[in-house]
N, CA, C and O of each residue as an XYZ file, in Angstrom:
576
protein
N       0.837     -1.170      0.000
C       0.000      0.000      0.000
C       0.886      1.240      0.000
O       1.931      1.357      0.641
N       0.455      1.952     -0.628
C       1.147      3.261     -0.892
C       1.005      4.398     -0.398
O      -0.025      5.041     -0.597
N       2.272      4.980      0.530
C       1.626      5.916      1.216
C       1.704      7.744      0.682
O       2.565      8.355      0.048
N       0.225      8.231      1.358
C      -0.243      9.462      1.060
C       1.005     10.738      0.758
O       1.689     10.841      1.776
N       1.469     11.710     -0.340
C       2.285     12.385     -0.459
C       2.118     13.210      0.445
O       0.976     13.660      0.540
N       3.311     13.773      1.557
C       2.784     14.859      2.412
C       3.145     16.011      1.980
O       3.215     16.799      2.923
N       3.431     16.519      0.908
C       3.531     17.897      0.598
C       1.706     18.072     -0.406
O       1.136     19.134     -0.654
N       1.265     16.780     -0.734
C      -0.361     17.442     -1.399
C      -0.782     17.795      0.398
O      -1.246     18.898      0.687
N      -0.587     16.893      1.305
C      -1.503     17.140      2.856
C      -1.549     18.794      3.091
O      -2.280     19.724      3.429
N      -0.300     18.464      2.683
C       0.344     20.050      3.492
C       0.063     21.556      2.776
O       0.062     22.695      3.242
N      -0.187     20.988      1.348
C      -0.436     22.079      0.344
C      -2.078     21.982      0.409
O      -2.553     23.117      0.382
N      -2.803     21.239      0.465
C      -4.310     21.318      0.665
C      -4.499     21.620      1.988
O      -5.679     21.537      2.330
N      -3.573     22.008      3.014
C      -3.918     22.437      4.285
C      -3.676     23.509      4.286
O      -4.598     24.078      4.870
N      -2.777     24.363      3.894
C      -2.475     25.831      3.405
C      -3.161     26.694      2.484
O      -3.106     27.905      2.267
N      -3.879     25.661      1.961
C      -4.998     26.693      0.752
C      -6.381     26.865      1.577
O      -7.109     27.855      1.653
N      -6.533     25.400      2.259
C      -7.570     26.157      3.091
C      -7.758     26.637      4.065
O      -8.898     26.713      4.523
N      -6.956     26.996      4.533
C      -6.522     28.361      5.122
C      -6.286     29.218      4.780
O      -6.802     29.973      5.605
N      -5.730     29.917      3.938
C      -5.564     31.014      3.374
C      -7.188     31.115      2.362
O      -7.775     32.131      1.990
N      -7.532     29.752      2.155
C      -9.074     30.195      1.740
C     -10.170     30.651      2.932
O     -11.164     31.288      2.583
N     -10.019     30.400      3.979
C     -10.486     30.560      5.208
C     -10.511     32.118      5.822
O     -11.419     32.738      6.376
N      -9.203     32.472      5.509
C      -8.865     33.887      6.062
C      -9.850     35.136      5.304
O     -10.199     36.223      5.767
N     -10.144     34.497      3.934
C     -11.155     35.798      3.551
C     -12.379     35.349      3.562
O     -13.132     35.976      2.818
N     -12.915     34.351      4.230
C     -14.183     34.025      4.260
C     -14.919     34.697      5.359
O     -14.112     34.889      6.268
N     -16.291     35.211      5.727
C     -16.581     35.253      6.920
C     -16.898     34.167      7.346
O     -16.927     33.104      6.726
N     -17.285     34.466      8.984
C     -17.257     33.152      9.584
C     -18.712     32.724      9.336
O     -19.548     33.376      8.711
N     -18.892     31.473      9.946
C     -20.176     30.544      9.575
C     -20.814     30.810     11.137
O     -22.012     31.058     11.275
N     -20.040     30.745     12.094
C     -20.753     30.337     13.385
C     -21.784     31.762     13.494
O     -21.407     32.923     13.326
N     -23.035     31.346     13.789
C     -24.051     32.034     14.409
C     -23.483     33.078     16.177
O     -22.912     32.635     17.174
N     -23.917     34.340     15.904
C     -24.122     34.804     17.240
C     -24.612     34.020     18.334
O     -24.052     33.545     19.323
N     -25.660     34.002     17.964
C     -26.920     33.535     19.113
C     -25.981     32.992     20.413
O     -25.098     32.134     20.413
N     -26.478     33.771     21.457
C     -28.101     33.956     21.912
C     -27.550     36.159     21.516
O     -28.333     37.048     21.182
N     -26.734     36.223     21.643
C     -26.286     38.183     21.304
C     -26.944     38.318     20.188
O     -27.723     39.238     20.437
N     -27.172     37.888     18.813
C     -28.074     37.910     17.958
C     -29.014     36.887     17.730
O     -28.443     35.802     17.833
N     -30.129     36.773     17.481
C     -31.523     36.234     17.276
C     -32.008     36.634     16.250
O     -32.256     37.762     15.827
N     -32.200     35.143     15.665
C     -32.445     35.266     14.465
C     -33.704     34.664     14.512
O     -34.080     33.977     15.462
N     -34.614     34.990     13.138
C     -35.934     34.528     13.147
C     -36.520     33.498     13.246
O     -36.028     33.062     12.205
N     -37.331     32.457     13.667
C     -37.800     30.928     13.890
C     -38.524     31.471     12.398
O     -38.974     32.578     12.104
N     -38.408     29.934     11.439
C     -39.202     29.805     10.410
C     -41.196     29.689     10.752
O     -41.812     29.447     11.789
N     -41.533     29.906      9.737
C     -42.806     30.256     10.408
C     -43.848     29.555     10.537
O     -44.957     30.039     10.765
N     -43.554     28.060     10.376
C     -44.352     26.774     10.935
C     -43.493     26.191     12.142
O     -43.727     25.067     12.587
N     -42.467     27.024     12.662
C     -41.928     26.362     13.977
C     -42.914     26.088     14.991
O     -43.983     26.682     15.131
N     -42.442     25.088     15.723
C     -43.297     25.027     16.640
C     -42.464     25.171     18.325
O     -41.485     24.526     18.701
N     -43.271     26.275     19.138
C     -42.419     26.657     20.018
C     -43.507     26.731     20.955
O     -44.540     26.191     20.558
N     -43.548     27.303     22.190
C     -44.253     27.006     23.284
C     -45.757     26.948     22.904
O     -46.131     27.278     21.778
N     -46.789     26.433     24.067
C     -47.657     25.963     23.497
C     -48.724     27.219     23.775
O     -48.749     27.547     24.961
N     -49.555     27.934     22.952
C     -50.733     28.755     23.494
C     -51.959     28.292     23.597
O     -52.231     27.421     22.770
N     -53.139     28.706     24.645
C     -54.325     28.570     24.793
C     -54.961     29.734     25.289
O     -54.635     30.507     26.189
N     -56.152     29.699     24.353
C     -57.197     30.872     24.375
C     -57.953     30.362     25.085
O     -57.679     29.163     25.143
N     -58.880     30.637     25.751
C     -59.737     30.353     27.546
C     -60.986     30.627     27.057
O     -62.004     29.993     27.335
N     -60.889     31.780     26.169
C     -62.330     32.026     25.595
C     -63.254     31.310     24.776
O     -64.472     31.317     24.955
N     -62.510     30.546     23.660
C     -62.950     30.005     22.877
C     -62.900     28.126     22.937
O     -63.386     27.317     22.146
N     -62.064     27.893     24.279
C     -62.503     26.285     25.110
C     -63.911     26.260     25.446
O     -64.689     27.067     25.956
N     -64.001     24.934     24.945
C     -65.736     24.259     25.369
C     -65.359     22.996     26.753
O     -66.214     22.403     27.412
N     -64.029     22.874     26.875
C     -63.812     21.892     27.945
C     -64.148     20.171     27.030
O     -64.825     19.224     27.431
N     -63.632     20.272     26.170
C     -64.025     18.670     25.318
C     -62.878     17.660     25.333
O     -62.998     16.476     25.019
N     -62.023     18.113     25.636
C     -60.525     17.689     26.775
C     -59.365     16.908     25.373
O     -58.173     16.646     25.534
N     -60.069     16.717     24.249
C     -59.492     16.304     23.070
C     -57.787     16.284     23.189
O     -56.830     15.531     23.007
N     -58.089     17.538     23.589
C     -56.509     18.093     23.704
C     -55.677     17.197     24.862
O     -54.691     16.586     24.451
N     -55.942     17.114     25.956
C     -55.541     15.853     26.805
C     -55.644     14.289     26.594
O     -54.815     13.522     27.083
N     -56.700     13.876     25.845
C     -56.607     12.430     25.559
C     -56.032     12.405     24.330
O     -56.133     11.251     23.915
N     -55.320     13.296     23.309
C     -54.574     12.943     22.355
C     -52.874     13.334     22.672
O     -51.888     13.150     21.958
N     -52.966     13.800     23.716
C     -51.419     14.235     23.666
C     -50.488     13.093     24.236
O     -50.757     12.566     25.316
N     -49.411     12.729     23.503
C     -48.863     11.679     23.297
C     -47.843     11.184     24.819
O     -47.412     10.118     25.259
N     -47.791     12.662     25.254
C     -46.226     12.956     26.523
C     -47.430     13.450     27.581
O     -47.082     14.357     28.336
N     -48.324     13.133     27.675
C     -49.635     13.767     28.970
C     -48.816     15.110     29.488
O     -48.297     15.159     30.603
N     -48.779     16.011     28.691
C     -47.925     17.169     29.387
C     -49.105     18.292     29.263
O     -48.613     19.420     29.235
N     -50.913     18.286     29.158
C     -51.422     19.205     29.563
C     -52.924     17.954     30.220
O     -53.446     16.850     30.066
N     -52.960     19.189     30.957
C     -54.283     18.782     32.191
C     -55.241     20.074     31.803
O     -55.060     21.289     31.887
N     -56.247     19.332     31.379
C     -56.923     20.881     31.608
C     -58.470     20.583     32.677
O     -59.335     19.737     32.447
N     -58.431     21.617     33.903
C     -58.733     21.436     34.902
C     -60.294     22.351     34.929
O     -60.184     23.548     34.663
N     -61.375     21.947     35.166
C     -62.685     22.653     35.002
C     -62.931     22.966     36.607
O     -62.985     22.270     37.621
N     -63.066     24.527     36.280
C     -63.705     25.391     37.477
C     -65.352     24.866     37.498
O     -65.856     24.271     38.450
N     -65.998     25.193     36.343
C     -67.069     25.657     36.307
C     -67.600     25.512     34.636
O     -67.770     26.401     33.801
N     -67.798     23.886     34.521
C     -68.385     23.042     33.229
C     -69.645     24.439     32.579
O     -69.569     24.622     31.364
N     -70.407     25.083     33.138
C     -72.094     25.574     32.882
C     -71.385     27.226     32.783
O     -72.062     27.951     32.054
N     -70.299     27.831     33.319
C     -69.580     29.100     32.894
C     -68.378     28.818     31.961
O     -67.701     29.770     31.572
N     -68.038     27.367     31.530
C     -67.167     27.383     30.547
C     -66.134     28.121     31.653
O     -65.564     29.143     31.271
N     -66.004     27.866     32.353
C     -64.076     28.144     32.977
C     -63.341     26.656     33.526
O     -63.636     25.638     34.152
N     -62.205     27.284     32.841
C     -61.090     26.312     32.507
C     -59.944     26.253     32.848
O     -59.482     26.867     31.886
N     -59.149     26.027     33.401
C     -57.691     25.872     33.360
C     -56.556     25.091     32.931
O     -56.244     24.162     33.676
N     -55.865     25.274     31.877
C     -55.066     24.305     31.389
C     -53.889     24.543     31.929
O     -53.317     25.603     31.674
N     -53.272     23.510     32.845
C     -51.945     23.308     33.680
C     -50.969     22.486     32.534
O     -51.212     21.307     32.276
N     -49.834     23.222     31.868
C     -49.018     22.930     30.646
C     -47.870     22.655     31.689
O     -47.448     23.375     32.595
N     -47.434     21.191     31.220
C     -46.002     20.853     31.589
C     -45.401     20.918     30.583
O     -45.685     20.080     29.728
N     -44.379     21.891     30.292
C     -43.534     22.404     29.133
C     -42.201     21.365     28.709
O     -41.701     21.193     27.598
N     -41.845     20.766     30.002
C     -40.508     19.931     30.331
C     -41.698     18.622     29.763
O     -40.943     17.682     29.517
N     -42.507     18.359     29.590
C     -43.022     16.615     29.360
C     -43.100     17.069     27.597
O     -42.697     16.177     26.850
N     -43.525     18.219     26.993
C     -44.288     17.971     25.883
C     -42.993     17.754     25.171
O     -41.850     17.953     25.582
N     -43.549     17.153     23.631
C     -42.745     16.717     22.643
C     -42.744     17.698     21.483
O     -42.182     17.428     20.421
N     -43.228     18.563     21.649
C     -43.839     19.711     20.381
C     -44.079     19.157     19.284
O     -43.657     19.461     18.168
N     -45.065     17.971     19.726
C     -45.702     17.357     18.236
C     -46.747     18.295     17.857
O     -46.997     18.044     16.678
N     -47.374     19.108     18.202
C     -48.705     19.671     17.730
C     -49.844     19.209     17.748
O     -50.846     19.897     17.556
N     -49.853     17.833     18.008
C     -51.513     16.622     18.200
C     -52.166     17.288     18.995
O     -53.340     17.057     18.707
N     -52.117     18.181     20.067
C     -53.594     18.196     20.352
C     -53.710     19.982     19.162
O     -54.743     20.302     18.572
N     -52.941     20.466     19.137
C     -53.426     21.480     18.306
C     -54.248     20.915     17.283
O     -55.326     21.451     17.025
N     -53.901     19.989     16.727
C     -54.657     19.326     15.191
C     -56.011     19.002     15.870
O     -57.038     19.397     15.317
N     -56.077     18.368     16.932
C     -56.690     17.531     18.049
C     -58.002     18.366     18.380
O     -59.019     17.699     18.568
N     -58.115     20.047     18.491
C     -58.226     20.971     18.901
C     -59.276     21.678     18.026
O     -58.932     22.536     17.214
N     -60.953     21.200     18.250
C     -61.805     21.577     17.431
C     -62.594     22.563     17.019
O     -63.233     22.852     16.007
N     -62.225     23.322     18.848
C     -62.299     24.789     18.135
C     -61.167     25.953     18.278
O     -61.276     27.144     18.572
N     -60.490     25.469     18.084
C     -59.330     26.391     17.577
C     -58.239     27.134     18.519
O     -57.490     28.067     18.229
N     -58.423     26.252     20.043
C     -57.710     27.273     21.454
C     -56.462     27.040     21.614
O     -55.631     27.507     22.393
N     -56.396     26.083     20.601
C     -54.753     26.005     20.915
C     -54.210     26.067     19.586
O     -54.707     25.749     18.506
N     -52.549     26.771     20.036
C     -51.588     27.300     18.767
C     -50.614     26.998     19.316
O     -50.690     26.699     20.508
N     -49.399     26.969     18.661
C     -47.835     26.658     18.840
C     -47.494     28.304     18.451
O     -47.945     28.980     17.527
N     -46.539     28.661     19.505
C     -46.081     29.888     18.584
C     -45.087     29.821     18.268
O     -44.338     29.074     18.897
N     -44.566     30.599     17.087
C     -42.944     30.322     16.578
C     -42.096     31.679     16.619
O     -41.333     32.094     15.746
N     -42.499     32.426     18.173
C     -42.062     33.650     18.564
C     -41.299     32.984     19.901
O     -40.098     33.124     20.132
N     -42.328     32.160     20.813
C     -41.686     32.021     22.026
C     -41.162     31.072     22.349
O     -41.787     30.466     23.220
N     -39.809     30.402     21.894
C     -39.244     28.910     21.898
C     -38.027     29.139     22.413
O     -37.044     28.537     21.981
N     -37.949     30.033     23.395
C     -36.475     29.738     24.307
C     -37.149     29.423     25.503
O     -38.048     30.118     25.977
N     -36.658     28.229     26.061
C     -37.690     27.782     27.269
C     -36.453     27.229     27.654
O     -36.677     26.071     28.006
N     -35.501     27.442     27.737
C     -34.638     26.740     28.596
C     -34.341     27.227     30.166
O     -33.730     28.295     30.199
N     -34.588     26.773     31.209
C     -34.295     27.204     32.387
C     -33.317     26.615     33.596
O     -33.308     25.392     33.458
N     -32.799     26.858     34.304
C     -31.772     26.142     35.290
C     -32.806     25.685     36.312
O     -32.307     24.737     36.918
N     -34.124     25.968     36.801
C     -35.186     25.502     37.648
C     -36.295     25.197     37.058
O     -36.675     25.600     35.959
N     -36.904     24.380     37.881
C     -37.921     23.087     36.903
C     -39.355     24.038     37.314
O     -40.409     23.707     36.773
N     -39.350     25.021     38.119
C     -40.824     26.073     38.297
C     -41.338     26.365     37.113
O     -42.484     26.035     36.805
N     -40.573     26.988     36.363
C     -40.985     27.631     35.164
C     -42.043     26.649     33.910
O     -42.963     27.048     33.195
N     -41.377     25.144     34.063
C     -41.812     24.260     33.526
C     -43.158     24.502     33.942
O     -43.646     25.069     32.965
N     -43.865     24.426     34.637
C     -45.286     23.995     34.804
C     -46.000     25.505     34.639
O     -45.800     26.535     35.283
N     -46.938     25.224     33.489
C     -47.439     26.663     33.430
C     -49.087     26.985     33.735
O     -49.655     25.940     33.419
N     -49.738     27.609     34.037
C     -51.016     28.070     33.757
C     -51.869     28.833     33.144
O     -52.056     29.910     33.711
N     -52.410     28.669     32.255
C     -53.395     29.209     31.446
C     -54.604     29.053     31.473
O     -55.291     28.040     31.604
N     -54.931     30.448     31.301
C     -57.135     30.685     31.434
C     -56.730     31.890     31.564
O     -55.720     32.480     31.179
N     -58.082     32.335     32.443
C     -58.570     33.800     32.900
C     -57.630     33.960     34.069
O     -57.188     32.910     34.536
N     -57.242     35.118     34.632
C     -56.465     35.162     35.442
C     -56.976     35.108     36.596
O     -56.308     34.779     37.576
N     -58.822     35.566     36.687
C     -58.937     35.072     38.118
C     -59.555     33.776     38.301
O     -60.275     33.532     39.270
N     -59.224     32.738     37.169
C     -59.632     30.968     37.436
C     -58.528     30.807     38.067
O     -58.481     30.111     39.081
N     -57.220     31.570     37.450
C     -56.045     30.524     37.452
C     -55.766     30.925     39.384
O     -55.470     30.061     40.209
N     -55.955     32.355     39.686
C     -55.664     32.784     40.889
C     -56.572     31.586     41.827
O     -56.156     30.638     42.494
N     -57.967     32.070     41.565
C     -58.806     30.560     42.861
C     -58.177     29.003     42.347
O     -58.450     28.024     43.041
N     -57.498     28.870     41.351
C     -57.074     27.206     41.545
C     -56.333     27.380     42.121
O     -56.447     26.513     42.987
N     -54.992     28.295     42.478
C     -53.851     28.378     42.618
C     -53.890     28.638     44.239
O     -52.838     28.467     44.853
N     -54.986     29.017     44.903
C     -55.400     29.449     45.821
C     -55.975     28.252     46.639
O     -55.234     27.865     47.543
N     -57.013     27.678     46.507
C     -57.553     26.497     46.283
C     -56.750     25.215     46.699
O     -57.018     24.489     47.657
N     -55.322     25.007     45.465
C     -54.633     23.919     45.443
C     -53.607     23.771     47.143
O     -53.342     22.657     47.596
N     -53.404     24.373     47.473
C     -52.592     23.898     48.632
C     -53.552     23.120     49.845
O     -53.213     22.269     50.667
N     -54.893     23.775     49.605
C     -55.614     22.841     50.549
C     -56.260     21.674     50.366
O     -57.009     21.095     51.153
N     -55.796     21.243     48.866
C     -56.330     19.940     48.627
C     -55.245     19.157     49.008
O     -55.266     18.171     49.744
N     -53.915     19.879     48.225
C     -52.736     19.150     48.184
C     -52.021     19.280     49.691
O     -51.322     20.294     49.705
N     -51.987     18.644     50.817
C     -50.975     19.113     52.082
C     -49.401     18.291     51.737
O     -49.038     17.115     51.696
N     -48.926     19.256     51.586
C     -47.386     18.847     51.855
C     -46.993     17.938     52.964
O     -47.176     18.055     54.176
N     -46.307     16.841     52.151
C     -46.253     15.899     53.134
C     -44.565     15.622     53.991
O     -44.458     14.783     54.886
């Protein structure tokens, strides 16, 4: 077997480099610049409160059980959907799932990375459902 000439190694290592030196670079800023998510991304999950009928579609199709959605009040249509952000898979199934239209993916808010697992669990509705569940929950739940 015949071995490799090291002056081609050495001469194809010097051209690209010196081809290198007038190139700009490739590596991305980010996170100092931010650049746009394409516009079928799919990034954190939204729900509209107004336009839920409570038909739960959205929970028995989601693949990672990462939303609960919790009924105040079936006959006033109030709702609360408790989103575990850390379980979902950002498949979109219950959006598809989703018959009248309360849930969206947005492809604005997809930096969800955090050093504490709080942030993960989110709440969505009206703000004063989410306040009486939130209010509510410690006296169902006693810390044990």
């Amino acid at each position: 077997m015949k071995k490799p000439n090291k002056r081609l190694r050495l001469g194809t290592m010097i051209g690209d480099v010196v081809r290198s030196i007038f190139r700009r670079p490739i590596t991305q800023q980010y996170p100092f610049v931010r650049t746009e998510a394409p516009p079928r991304f799919r990034g954190k999950l939204v729900y509209d409160p107004e336009k839920c009928a409570g038909c739960m579609l959205c929970v028995k199709d989601c693949p990672s059980d990462a939303i609960e959605l919790i009924t105040i009040d079936k006959a006033a249509k109030k709702f609360v959907m408790r989103y575990h952000a850390d379980r979902c898979t950002y498949c979109a199934q219950c959006v598809i799932s989703c018959r009248f239209k309360c849930l969206s993916m947005s492809s604005e808010d997809w930096e969800l990375a955090s050093v504490h697992k709080e942030p993960f669990e989110v709440y969505y509705g009206r703000e004063e459902d989410v306040a009486f569940l939130l209010e509510k929950r410690p006296a169902e739940c006693p810390e044990e």
